[in-house]
C-alpha positions in Angstrom: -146.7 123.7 27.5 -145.4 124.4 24.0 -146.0 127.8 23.2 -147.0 128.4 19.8 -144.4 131.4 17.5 -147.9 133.7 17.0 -150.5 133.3 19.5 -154.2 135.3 20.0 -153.0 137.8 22.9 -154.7 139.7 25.6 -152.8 142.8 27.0 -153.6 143.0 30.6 -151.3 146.1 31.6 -151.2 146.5 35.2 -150.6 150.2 36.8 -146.7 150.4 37.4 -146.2 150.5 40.8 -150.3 150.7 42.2 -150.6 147.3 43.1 -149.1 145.4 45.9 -149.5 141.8 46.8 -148.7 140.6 50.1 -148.1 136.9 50.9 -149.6 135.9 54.6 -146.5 134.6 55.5 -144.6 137.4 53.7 -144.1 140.0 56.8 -143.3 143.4 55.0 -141.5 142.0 52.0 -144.2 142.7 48.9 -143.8 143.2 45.6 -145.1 145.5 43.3 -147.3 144.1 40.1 -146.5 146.1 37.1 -145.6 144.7 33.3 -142.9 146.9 32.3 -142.6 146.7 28.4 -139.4 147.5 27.2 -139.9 148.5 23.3 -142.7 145.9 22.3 -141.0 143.1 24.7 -143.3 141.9 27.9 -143.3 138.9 30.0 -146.6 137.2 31.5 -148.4 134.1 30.3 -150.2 132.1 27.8 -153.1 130.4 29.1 -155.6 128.7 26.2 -153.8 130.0 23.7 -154.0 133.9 25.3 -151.1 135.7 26.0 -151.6 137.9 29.4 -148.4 140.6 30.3 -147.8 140.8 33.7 -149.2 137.4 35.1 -147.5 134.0 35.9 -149.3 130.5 35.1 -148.9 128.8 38.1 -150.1 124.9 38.1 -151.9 124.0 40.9 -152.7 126.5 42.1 -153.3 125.3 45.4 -150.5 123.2 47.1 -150.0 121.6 50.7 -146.8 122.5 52.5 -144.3 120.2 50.9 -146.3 120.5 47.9 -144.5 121.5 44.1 -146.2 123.8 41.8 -144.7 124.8 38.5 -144.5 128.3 37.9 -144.6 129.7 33.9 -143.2 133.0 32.5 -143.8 133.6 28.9 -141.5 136.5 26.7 -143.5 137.5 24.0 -143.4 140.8 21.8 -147.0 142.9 21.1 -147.0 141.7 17.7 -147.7 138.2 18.8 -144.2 136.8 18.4 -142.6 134.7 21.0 -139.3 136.0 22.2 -137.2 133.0 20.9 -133.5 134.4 22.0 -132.0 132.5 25.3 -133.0 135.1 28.1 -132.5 134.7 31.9 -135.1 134.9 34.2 -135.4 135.6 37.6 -138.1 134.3 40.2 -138.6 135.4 43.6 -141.5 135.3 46.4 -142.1 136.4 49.9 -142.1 133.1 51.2 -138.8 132.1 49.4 -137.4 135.7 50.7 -138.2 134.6 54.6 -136.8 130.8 53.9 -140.1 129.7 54.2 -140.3 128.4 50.7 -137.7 127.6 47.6 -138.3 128.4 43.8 -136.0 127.7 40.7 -133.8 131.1 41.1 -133.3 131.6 37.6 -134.2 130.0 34.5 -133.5 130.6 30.8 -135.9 130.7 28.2 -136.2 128.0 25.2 -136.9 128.8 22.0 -140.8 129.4 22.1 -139.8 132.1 25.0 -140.8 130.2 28.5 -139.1 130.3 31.6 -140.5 127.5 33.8 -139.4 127.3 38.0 -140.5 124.7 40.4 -141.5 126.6 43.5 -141.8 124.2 46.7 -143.8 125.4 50.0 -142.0 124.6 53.4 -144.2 123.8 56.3 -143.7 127.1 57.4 -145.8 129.1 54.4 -149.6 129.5 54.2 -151.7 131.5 53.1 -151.3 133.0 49.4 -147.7 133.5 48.7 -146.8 136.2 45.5 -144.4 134.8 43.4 -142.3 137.3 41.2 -140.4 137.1 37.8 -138.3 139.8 36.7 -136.0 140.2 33.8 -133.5 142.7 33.0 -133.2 143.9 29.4 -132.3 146.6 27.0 -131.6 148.8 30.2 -135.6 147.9 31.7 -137.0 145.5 33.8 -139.9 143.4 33.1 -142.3 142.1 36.0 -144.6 139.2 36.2 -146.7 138.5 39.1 -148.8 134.9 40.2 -149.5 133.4 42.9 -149.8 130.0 44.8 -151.8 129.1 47.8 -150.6 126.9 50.5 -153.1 124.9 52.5 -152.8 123.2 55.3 -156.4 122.5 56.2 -157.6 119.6 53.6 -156.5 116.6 52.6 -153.7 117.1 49.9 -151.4 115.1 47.4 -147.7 116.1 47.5 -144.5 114.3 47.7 -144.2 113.0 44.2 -141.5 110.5 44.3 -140.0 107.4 41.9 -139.2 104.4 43.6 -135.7 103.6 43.9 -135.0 107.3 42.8 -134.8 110.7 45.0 -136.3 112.0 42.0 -137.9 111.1 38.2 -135.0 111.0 35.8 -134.1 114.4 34.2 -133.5 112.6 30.3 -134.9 109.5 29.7 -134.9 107.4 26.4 -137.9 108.2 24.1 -140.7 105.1 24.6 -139.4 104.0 28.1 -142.5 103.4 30.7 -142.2 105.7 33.8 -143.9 105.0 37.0 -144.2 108.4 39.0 -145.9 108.1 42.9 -147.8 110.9 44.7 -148.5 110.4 48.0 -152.0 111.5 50.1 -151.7 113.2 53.2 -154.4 114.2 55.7 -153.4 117.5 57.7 -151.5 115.9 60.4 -149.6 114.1 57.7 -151.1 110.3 58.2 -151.2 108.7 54.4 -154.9 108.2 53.3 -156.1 105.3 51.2 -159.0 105.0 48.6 -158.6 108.8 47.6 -159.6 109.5 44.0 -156.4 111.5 42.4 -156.6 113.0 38.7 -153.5 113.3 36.7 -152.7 115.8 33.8 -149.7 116.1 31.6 -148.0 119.4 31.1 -145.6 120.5 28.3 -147.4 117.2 26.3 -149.9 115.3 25.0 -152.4 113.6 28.3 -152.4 110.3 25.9 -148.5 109.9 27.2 -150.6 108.8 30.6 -151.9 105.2 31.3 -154.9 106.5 33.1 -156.3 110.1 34.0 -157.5 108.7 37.3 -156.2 106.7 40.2 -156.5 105.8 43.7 -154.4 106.0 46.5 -153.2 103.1 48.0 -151.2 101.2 50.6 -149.3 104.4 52.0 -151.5 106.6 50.5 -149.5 106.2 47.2 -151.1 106.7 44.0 -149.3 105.9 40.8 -149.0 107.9 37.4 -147.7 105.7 34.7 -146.6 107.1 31.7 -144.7 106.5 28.2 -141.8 109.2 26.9 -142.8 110.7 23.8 -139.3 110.6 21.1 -140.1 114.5 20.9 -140.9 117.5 22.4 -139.4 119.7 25.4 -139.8 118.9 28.7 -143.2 118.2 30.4 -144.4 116.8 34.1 -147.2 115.3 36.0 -149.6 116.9 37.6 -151.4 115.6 40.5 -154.5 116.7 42.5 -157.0 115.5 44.9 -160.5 114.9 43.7 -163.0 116.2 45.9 -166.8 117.1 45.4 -166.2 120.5 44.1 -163.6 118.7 41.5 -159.8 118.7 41.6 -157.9 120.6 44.8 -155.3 120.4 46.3 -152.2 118.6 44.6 -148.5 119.0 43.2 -146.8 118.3 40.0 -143.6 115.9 39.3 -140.2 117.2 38.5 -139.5 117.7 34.5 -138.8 114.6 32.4 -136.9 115.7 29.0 -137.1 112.7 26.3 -133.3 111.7 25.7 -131.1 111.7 22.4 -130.7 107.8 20.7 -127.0 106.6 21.3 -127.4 106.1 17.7 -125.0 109.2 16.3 -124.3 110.3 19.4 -121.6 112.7 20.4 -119.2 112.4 23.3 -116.9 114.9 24.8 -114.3 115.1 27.3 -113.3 118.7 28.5 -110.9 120.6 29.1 -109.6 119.5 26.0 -106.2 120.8 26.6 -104.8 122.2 30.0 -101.7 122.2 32.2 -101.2 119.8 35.0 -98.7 119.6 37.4 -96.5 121.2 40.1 -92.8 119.9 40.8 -92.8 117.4 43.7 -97.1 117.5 43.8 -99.9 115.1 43.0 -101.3 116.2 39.4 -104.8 115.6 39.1 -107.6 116.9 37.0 -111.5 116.5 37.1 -112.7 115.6 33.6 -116.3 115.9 32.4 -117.8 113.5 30.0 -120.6 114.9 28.2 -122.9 112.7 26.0 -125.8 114.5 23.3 -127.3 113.3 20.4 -127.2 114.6 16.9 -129.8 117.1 17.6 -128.3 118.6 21.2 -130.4 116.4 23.2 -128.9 114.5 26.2 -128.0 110.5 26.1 -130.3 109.1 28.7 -129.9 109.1 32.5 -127.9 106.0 33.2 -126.2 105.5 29.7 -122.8 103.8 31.1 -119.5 105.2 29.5 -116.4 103.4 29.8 -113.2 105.6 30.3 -109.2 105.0 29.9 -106.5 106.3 29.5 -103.1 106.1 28.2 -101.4 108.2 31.2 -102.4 107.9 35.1 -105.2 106.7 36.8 -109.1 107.1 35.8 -112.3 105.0 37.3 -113.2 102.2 34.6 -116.6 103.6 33.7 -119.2 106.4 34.7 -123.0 106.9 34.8 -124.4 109.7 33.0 -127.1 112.1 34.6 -128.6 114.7 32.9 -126.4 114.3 29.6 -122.5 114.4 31.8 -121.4 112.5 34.5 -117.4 113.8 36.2 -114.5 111.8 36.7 -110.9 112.5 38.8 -107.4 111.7 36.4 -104.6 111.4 38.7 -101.1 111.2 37.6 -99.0 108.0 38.0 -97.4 108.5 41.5 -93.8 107.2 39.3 -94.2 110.0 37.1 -94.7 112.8 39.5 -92.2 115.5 38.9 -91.1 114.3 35.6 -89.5 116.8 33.5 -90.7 117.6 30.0 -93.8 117.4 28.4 -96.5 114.1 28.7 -100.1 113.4 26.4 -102.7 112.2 28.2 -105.5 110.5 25.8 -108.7 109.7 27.3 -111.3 107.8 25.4 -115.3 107.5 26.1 -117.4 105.5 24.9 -121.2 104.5 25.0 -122.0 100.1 25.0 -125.0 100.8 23.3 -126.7 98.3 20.8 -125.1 100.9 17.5 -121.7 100.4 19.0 -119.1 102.2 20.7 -119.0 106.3 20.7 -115.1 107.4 21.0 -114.4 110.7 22.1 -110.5 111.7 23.1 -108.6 114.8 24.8 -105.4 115.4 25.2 -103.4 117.6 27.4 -99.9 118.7 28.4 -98.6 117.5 32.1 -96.1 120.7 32.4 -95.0 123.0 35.3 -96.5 126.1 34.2 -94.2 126.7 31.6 -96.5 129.2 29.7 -98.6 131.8 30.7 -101.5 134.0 29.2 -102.8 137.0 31.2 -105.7 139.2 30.1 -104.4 142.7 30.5 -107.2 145.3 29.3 -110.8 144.3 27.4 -112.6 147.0 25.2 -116.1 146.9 24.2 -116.5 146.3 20.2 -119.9 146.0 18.1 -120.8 142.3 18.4 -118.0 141.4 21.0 -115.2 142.6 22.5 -111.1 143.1 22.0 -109.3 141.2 24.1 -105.9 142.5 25.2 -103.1 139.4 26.5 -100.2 139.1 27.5 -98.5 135.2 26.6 -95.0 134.7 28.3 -92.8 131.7 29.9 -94.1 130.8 33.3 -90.8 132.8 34.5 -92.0 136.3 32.7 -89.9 136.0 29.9 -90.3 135.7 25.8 -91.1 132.3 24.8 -88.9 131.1 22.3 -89.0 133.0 18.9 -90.9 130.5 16.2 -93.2 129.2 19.2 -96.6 129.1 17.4 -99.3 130.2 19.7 -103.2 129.4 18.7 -105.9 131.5 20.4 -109.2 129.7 21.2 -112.2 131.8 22.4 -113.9 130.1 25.3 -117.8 131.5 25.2 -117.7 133.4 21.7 -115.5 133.3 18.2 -112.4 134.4 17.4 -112.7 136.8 14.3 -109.2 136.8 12.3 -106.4 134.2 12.4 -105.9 132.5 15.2 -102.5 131.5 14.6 -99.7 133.5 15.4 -95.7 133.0 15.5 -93.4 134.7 18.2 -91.0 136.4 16.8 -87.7 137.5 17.5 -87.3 138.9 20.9 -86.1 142.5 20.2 -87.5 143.8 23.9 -87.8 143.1 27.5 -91.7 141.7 28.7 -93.2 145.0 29.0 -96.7 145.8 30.5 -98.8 146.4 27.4 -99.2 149.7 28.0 -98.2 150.4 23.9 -101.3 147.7 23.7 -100.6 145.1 21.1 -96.5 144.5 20.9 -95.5 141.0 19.6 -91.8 141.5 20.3 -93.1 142.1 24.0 -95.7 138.9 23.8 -98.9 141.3 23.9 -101.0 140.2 21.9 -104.7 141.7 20.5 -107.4 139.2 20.1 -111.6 139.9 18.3 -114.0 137.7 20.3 -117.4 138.0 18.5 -119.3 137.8 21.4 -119.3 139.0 25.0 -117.6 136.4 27.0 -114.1 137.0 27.9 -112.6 133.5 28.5 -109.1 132.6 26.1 -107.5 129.5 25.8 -103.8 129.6 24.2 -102.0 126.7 23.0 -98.4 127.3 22.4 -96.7 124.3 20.5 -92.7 124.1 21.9 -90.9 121.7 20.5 -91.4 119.8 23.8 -95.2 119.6 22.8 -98.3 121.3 23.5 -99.4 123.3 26.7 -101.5 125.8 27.1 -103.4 128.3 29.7 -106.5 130.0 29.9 -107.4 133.4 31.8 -111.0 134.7 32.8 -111.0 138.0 33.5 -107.7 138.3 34.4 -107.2 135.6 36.5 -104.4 132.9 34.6 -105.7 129.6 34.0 -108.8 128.5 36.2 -110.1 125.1 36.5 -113.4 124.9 34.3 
């Protein structure tokens, strides 16, 4: 469901704290119902173009135990206006609280302000199960309530599967025919044939589907075929049994995204830069690959990239799923424990029909012989300072004319973020006189709230570097 910037909107305003909804398999663990509005921000839903505060779309509504439904949270302010910042949001229900159920714990929002879980019933749920979406903001919380009901006393369509696949590919290349299967179950599970099944499309248009209706059959299986669109955000296939009062019970598919072209792609390999190695140890590193398009999309599932490198040992190629496949680089077992400083380059590349996509990194294999630690941070407007110490891997001044270059992992540095050690005129202190130079303490503006530093300290033996996360000297991403 795209959800449109400025949208007709119901206020449906439920009484803080009034109304409690009990799941039957729930046991004591309710929630209460209430839209909290924080200033003019609420969450709920937009169904037929109507926004309604405090209540979750949930499609079907009426699942089997193993079925899927797709739960919908929409932000949207009272004026209308979607809430188009990235926002996390949480969702809950009783049945997921007893391990009876699982749900999508937390989602973020896109740009036209929806949040959308997959909630799955285990064959221990029935009944109506309340499902809960919270989100924390400006000091508030914001509550949306829907619910789902399990049934396990019709005939029902669940288990939507691919063939050959656990589950439908996540990114998939714009005009590539999907087959989707849903199976039909009777209550005691036996696989029904003949049974009328309707199919929708949600988050796109219903012409991306071969056929509205189909019929189960051999194995109960009845199959959705559809075509992905070259735009749009993600969408799935829903699925439910026809009966005589119209469509029941069913389930929906997981999300298909449409992929980015390999045509102008982008390829990256992090950590771009990091130390490796320990004297008389196996250095090894796992490297992720990470393929988009132009426009931030993902490359397809199942875009090959070949790797190499020009230093140690990597796996010839990778398969990509959901935009980034991982890989392990381990160091040549003659050149463990070498001294001095060794640049790995490793290369990427897509085979598609525009040609290769090269992508390199480069990093030090070193023994530690720098070190950044993050000693105090201090809330500023718009970020943070960031106070660091950077010394030799034995506590001591690096070398006076060392040039050291700050990189701010989750935010942006504000400033330079070049500086050169100077002459040692003091011992390593502590920091406590906060940003000293002659003692390597360094103060560093990140514009933005994420705490994460990289340094890269060029030594005339080459480049190494470290990073810290709150505090703690150089993690493995």
């Amino acid at each position: 469901m795209n959800v449109s910037l400025f949208r007709t909107t119901s206020r449906v305003l439920l009484a803080s704290g009034l109304l409690l909804l009990l799941a039957a398999c729930g046991g004591s663990q309710g929630f209460t119902s209430t839209s909290t509005v924080s200033g003019q921000l609420e969450i709920g839903s937009v169904v037929n173009g109507t926004f309604t505060s405090g209540t979750l779309a949930v499609s079907p509504s009426t699942i089997a135990p193993g079925g899927t439904a797709s739960v919908t949270a929409v932000l949207e302010y009272s004026n209308g206006t979607a809430d188009s910042t990235a926002t996390t949001v949480n969702f809950s229900s009783n049945c997921v609280l007893n391990k009876e159920a699982t749900i999508t714990a937390s989602v973020t929002t896109n740009a036209s302000g929806e949040a959308v879980a997959t909630y799955t019933a285990g064959t221990g749920c029935t009944g109506v199960d309340t499902i809960q979406a919270t989100v924390q903001t400006s000091g508030a919380t914001l509550i949306a309530v829907g619910s789902v009901t399990i049934s396990s006393s019709a005939p029902a369509v669940v288990d939507a599967v691919v063939p050959g696949a656990s589950s439908p590919p996540r990114y998939v290349a714009p005009g590539t025919p999907v087959r989707v299967g849903f199976i039909v179950r009777s209550p005691a599970g036996v696989p029904e044939v003949g049974r009328p099944v309707a199919l929708r499309v949600l988050g796109g248009p219903q012409t991306l589907l071969g056929a509205a209706l189909v019929h189960s059959g051999v194995g109960g299986e009845a199959v959705a075929r559809l075509t992905v669109p070259a735009t749009g955000g993600s969408f799935r296939v829903l699925a439910r049994l026809v009966g005589r009062s119209g469509p029941g019970v069913g389930t929906v598919s997981e999300a298909f995204h449409p992929s980015a072209p390999t045509h102008g792609a982008l390829l990256a390999v992090v950590p771009t830069v990091l130390n490796l190695g320990a004297p008389g140890g196996r250095a090894s590193e796992t490297l992720l690959v990470v393929g988009t398009g132009r426009d931030g999309l993902p490359l397809a599932d199942g875009t090959q990239i070949a790797l190499g490198s020009s230093r140690g040992a990597l796996p010839a190629d990778c398969v990509l799923r959901d935009g980034r496949c991982s890989v392990l680089w381990q160091e040549s077992a003659s050149a463990l424990g070498a001294g001095g400083y060794g640049t790995v380059e490793v290369s990427a590349r897509t085979t598609g029909r525009h040609g290769p996509v090269t992508a390199h990194t480069a990093f030090a294999v070193a023994h530690g012989r720098a070190r950044i630690r993050l000693v105090g941070s201090q809330s500023a407007p718009g970020g943070t300072r960031e106070l660091v110490s950077v010394t030799a891997a034995g506590g001591g001044l690096l070398p006076a004319g060392t040039r050291l270059e700050f990189r701010a992992l989750g935010g942006r540095l504000e400033g330079s973020p070049v500086v050169v050690v100077p002459n040692a005129l003091a011992t390593p202190g502590s920091c406590r006189l906060g940003a000293d130079p002659e003692r390597g303490c360094y103060l560093v503006r990140i514009d933005g709230h994420d705490p994460r530093l990289e340094v890269l300290s060029e030594a005339p033996g080459g480049i190494l570097t470290e990073r810290t996360t709150g505090g703690a000297p150089n993690p493995r991403p």
